[in-house]
C-alpha positions in Angstrom: 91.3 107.4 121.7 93.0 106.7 125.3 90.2 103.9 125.8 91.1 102.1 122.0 95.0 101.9 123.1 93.9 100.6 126.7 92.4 97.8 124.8 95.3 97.4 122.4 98.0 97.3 124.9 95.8 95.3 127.6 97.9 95.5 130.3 95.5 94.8 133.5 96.0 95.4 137.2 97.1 91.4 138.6 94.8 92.2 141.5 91.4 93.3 140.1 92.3 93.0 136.4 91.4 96.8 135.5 92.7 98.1 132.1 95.9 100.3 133.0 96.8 103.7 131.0 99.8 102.0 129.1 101.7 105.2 128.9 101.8 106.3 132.9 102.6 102.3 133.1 105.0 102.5 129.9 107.3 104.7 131.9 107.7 102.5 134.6 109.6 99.6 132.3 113.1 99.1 132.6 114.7 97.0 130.4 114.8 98.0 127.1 116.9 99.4 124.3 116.5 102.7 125.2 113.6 102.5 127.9 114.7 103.8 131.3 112.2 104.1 134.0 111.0 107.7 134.3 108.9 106.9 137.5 109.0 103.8 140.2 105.1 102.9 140.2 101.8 104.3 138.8 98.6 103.6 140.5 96.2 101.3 139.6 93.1 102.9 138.6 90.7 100.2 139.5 92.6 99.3 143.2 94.7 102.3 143.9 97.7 99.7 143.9 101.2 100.7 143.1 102.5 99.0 139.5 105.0 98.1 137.7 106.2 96.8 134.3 108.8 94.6 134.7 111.0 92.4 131.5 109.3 89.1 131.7 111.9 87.4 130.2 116.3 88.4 130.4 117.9 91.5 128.8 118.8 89.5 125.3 115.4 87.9 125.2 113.6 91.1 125.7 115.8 92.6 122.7 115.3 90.2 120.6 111.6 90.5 121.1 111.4 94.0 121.0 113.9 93.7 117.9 111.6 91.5 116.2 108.4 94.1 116.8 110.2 96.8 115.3 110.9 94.7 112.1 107.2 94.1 111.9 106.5 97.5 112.7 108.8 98.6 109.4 107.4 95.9 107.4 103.9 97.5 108.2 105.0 100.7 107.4 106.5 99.5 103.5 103.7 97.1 103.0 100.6 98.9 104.1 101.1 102.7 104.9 103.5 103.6 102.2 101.5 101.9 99.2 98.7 103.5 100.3 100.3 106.9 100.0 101.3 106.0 96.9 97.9 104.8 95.9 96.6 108.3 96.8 99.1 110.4 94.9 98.9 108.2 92.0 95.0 108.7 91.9 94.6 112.7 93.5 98.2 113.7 92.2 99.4 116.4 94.8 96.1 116.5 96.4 96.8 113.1 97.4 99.2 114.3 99.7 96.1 115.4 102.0 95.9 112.1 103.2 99.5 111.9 104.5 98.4 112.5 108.5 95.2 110.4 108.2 98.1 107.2 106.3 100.2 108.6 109.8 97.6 107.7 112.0 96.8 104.3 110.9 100.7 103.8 111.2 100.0 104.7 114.7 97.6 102.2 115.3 99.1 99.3 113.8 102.3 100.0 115.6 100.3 100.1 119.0 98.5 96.9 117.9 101.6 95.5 117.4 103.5 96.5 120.5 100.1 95.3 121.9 100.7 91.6 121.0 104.6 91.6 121.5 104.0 93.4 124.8 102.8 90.3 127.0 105.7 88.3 125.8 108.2 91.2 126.6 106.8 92.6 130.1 104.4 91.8 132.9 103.2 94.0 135.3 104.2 93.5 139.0 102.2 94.7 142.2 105.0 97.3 143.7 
């Protein structure tokens, strides 16, 4: 699973280009709505190298961006996950409920996917 979002979020060390975990690198972005950074670098794990996100863009940019993901996100969420849910109820009745966490984790996935393919035009990562 930590591999599959490594991929989605392909953020890669500038240096040697080695897949980065994107949450130990996710708490290093500042410049957010609500992102504040929790810790100054992480290491790469291909070079050892201290990195950073950084915004690629200015604060409105980046908010509109990151604005603009969300919206997809939610649109995801009423055109795909929710119909689904429906779908199941509709044919299981209550048993169709069951597949609430499974309809949960493909939300999860296409939200990473998306944040995935905003991400690049909202941050870079920096050599520290």
């Amino acid at each position: 699973m930590k591999n599959m979002f490594r991929r989605i979020y392909n953020l890669r060390c500038p240096s040697c280009n080695a897949l980065q975990g994107p949450f130990a690198l996710g708490s290093t972005f500042k410049g957010g709505i609500s992102r504040l950074a929790i810790n100054k670098s992480s290491p790469c794990v291909g070079c050892h190298q201290r990195l950073r996100l950084t915004p690629r863009h200015g604060f409105g940019k980046t908010i509109l961006l990151q604005v603009c993901a969300g919206l997809v996100g939610v649109a995801a969420v009423f055109l795909i996950c929710i119909p689904l849910l429906v779908m199941a109820v509709g044919q299981f009745g209550v048993w169709g409920l069951v597949s609430w966490p499974f309809i949960i984790m493909l939300w999860a996935v296409i939200s990473a996917t998306i944040s995935g393919k905003f991400g690049p035009y909202v941050r870079e990562v920096q050599i520290v």
